[in-house]
C-alpha positions in Angstrom: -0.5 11.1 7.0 2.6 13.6 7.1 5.4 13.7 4.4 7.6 12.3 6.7 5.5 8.9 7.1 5.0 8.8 3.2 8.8 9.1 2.8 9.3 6.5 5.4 6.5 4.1 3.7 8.4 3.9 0.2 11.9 3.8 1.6 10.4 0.6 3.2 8.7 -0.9 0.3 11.7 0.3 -2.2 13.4 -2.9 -1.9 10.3 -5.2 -2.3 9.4 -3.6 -6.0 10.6 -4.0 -9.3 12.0 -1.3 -12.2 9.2 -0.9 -14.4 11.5 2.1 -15.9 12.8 -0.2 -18.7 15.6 2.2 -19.7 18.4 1.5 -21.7 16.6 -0.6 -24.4 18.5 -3.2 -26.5 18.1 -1.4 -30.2 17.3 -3.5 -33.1 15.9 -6.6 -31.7 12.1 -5.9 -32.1 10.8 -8.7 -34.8 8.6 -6.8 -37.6 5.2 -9.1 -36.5 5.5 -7.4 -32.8 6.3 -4.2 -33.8 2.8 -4.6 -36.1 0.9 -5.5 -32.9 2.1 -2.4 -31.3 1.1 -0.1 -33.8 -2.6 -1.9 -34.0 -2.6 -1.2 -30.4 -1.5 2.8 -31.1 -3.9 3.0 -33.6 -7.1 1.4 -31.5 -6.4 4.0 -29.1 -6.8 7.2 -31.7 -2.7 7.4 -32.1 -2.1 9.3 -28.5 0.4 12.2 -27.8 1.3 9.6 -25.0 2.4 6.7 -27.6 4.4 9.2 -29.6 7.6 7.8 -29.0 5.7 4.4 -30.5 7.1 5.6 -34.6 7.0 3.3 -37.3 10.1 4.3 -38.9 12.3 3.0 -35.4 12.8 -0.2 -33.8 10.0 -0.7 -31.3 12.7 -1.9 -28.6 13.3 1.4 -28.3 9.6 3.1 -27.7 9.3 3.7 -23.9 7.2 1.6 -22.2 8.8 -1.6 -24.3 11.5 -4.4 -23.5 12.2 -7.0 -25.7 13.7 -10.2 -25.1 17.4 -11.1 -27.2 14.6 -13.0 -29.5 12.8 -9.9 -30.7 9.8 -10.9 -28.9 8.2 -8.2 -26.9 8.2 -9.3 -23.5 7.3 -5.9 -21.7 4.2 -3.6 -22.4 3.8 -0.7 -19.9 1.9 2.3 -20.8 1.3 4.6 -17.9 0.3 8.0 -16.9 -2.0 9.2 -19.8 -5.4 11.2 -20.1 -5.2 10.3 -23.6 -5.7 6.7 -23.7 -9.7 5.9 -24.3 -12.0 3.3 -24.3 -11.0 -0.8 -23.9 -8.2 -2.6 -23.5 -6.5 -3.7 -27.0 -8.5 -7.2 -28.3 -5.5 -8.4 -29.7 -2.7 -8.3 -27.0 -2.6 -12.0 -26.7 -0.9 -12.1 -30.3 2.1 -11.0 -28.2 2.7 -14.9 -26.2 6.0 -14.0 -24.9 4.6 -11.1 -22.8 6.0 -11.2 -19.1 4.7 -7.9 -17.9 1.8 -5.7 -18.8 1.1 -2.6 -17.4 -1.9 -0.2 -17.9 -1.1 1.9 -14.9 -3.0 5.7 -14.6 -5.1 5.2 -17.2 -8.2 7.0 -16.3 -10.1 6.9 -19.4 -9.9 3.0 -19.9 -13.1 1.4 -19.4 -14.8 -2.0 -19.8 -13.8 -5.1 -18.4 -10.7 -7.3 -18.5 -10.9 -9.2 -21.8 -10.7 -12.5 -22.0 -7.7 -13.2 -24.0 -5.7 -11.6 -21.2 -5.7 -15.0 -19.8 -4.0 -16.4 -22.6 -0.9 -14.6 -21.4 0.7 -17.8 -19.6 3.7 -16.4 -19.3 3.0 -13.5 -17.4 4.7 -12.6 -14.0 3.5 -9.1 -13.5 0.4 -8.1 -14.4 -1.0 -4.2 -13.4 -4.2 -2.7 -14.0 -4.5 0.1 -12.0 -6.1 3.9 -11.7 -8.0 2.8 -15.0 -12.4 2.9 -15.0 -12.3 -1.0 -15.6 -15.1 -2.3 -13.7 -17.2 -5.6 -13.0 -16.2 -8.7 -11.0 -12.5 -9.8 -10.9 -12.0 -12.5 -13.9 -11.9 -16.2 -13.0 -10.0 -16.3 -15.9 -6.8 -15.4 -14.3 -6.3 -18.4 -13.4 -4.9 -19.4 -16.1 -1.9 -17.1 -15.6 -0.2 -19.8 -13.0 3.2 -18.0 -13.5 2.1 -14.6 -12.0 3.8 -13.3 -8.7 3.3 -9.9 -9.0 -0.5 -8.9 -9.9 -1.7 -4.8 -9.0 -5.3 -4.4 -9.8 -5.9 -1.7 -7.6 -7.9 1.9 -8.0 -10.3 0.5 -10.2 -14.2 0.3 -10.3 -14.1 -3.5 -9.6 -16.9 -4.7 -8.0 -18.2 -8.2 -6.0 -16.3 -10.1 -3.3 -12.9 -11.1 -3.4 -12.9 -14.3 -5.2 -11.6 -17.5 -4.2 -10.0 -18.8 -7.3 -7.2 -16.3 -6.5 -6.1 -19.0 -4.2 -4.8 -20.7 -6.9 -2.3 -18.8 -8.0 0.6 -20.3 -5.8 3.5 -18.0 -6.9 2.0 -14.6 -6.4 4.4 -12.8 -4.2 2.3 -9.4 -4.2 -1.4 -8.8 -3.9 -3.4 -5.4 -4.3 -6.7 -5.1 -4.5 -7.2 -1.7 -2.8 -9.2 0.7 -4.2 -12.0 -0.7 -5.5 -15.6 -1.3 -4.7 -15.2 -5.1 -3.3 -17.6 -6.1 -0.6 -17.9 -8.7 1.6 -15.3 -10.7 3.8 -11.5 -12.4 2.9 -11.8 -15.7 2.0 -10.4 -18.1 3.9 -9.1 -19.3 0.3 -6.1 -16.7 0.4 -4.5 -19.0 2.8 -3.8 -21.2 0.5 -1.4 -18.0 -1.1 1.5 -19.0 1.5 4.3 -16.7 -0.4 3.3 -13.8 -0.4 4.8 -10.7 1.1 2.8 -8.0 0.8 -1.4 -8.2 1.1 -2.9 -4.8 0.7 -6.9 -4.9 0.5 -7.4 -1.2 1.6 -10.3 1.2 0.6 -12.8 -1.0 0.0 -16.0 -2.4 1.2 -14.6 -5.3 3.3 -16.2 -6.2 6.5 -16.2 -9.2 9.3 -13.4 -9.7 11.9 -9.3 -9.7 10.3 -9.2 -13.5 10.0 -6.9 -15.5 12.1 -5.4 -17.3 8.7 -3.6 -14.3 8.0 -1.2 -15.0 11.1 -1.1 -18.9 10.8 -0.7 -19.5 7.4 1.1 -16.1 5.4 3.9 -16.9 7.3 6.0 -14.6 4.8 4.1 -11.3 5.1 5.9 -8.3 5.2 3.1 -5.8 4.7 -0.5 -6.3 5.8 -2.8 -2.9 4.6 -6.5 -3.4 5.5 -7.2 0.4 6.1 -10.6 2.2 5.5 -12.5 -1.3 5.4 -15.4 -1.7 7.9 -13.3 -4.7 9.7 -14.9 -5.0 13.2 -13.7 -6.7 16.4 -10.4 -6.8 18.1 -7.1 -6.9 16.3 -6.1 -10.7 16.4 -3.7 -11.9 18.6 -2.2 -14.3 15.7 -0.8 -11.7 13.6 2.1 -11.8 16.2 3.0 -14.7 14.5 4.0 -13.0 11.3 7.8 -13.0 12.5 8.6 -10.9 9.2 6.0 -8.1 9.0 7.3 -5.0 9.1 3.9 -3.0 8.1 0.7 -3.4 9.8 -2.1 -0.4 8.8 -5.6 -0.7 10.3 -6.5 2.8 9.7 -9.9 3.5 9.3 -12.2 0.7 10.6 -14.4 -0.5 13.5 -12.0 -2.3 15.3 -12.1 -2.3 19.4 -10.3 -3.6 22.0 -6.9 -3.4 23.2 -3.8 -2.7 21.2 -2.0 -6.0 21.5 1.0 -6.2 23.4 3.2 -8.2 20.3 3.0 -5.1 18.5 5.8 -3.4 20.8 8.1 -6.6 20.4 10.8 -4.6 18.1 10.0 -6.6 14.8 7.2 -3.8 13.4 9.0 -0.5 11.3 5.6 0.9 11.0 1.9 0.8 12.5 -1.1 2.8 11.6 -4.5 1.8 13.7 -6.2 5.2 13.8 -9.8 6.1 13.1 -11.1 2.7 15.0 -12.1 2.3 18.6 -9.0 1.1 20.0 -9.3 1.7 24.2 -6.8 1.0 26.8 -2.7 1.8 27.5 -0.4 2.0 24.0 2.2 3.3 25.8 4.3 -0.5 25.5 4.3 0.7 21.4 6.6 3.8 22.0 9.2 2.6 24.6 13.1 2.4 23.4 12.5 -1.6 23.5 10.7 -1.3 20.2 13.5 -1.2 18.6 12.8 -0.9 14.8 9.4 1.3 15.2 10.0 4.2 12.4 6.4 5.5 12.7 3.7 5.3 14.4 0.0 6.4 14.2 -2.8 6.2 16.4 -4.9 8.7 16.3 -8.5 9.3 16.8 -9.3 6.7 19.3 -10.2 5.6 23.0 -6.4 5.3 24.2 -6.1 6.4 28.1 -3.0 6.1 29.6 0.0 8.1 31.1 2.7 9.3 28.4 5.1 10.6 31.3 7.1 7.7 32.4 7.5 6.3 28.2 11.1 6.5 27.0 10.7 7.1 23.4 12.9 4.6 20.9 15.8 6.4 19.5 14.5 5.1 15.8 11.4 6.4 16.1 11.0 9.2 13.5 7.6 10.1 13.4 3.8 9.5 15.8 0.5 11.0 15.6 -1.6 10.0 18.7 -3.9 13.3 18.7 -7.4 12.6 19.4 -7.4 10.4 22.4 -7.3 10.6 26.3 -3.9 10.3 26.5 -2.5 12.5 29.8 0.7 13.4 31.6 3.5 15.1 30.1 5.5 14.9 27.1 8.5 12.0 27.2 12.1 13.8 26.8 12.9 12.1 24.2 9.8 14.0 22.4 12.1 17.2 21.3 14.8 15.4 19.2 11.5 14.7 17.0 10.8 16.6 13.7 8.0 19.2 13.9 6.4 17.9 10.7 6.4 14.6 12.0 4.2 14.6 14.9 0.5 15.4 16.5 -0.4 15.1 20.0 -3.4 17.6 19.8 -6.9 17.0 21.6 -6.0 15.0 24.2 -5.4 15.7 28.0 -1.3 16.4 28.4 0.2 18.7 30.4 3.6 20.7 31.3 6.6 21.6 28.8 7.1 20.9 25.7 10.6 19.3 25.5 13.2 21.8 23.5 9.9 24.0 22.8 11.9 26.7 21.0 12.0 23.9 17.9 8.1 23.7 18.0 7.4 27.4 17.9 5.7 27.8 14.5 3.4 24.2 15.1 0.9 25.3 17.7 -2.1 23.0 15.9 0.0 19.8 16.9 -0.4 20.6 20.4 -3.7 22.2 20.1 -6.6 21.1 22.6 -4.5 19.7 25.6 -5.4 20.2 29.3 -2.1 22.5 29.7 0.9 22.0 27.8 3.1 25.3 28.4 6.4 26.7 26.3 7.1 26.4 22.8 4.2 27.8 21.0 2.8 28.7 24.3 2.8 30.7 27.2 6.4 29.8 29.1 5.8 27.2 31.6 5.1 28.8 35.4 
């Protein structure tokens, strides 16, 4: 995936995520019981480098990585980014009850499972767990944290299917469980998770057909990610339904069959399906009609059709259809796009590259055609 598409990606997403920067503390407020916690905490991890800024001689509201409410009562814990950080997660967390948001984010050295007492954290909204070595089975004991909309418990070692229980947390807004080593199918239990926005299962063991739920019942998704899964069959024709999505990726699984034709209908900002077995004519997902498309990505497939006749959408910024079948020449539109941007290698096109002297120094994304001429190559006859 270029630059370009990660740019467009998180200018997407930017508006659906929280600050978890915390900055400009409130000094003074942190009561003398939680600011003991915290320092139990420091000290169970060897005193870090990382948790320097946690001293005992200042007010803990203003260590980074802590908020506190006008109470005193810590009410954020986010320690991120940190080689430093060894072994389990703190036994003693729970003596904090007015937590709303915990975050142990790029921890790579924490291990063990999620303690139990984490469930004692009612009022959570937000909790993360994520690029840590926690393994085992997700918790049932999450449950008990009904007030969570946000929960991130992705790039871990967790293990086992997705569990049904999950179902019962009504309010969760986001959901990922990507990077982990969860196997099995999606339960049709998360249909019972009607608010939430964004579902993002990718990089994982998964397998089965995408379930038709997803369409009927998350009527609010925005973002669907189910890449680099082993999800077989075609993509369902339901997931038109989701009037609100805005990201669908696919990348990286079994799936066959025909594109379907709601996926040009102008609602989608960006669509990754490459590395399956898509076959048949995509050409409907590039004309100007699909008129928010941003990016689009569809490489390494079956996709045969012509690309002479397609008018490109004026907001599309970026596309990567290289290995496929895909013949004809390159749409006009094609030059106004940036060379970073795009690959249309290994496939079957022909004649001039549109405004070829901008694609001069790019030969590989028009590598392996039948006869494409100008630009990088030989000027066209």
């Amino acid at each position: 995936m270029t630059h370009n598409y990660v740019i467009v990606s998180l200018l997407l997403l930017l508006p659906l995520f929280v600050d978890i920067s915390h900055s400009q503390p409130t000094p003074d407020l942190c009561l003398a019981h939680d600011k003991n916690v915290l320092l139990r905490i420091k000290k169970h991890f060897g005193n870090p480098p990382s948790l320097s800024s946690w001293d005992p001689n200042t007010d803990c509201a203003g260590w980074n990585g802590i908020r506190c409410n006008n109470q005193g009562h810590v009410e954020v814990v986010l320690i991120t980014d940190a080689d430093d950080i060894h072994g389990l997660i703190p036994p003693f967390l729970d003596q904090l009850p007015y937590l709303t948001e915990l975050y142990f984010d790029k921890l790579p050295n924490l291990s063990g499972p999620i303690p139990t007492y984490i469930g004692k954290l009612t009022n959570l909204t937000i909790l993360t767990i994520s690029g840590t070595n926690i393994a085992g089975p997700i918790p049932e004991f999450l449950i008990k944290l009904t007030n969570l909309n946000q929960l991130f418990l992705y790039s871990n070692k967790f293990t086992g299917t997705i569990p049904n229980f999950l179902s019962r947390l009504k309010k969760l807004i986001f959901l990922d469980l990507s990077s982990n080593l969860l196997t099995g199918q999606i339960p049709v239990a998360l249909s019972k998770l009607t608010n939430v926005k964004v579902l993002t299962l990718s990089s994982n063991k998964l397998s089965g057909h995408i379930p038709d739920f997803i369409g009927n019942q998350l009527k609010n998704l925005q973002v669907l990610e189910l890449d680099f899964n082993s999800f077989s069959g075609t993509i369902p024709t339901s997931l038109g339904l989701l009037l609100n999505l805005q990201k669908i990726s696919l990348v990286g699984n079994q799936l066959s069959g025909t594109i379907p034709k709601w996926m040009g209908r102008g609602n989608l900002n960006l669509i990754y399906l490459g590395q399956n077995k898509l076959t048949g004519d995509a050409s409907f997902l590039f004309e100007k009609t699909n008129t928010n498309i941003l990016s689009l990505e569809v490489a390494h497939n079956l996709l045969k059709f012509d690309f002479t006749k397609v008018d490109l959408a004026p907001s599309l910024l970026g596309m990567n259809i290289s290995h496929n079948m895909i013949y004809g020449s390159l749409p006009k539109r094609f030059g106004l796009l940036r060379p970073d941007s795009i690959d249309v290698s290994y496939n079957q096109l022909c004649g001039p590259i549109p405004n070829g002297r901008r694609f001069k120094r790019v030969p590989d994304i028009f590598a392996h055609n039948k006869c494409l001429c100008g630009g990088p190559f030989p000027s066209c006859k």
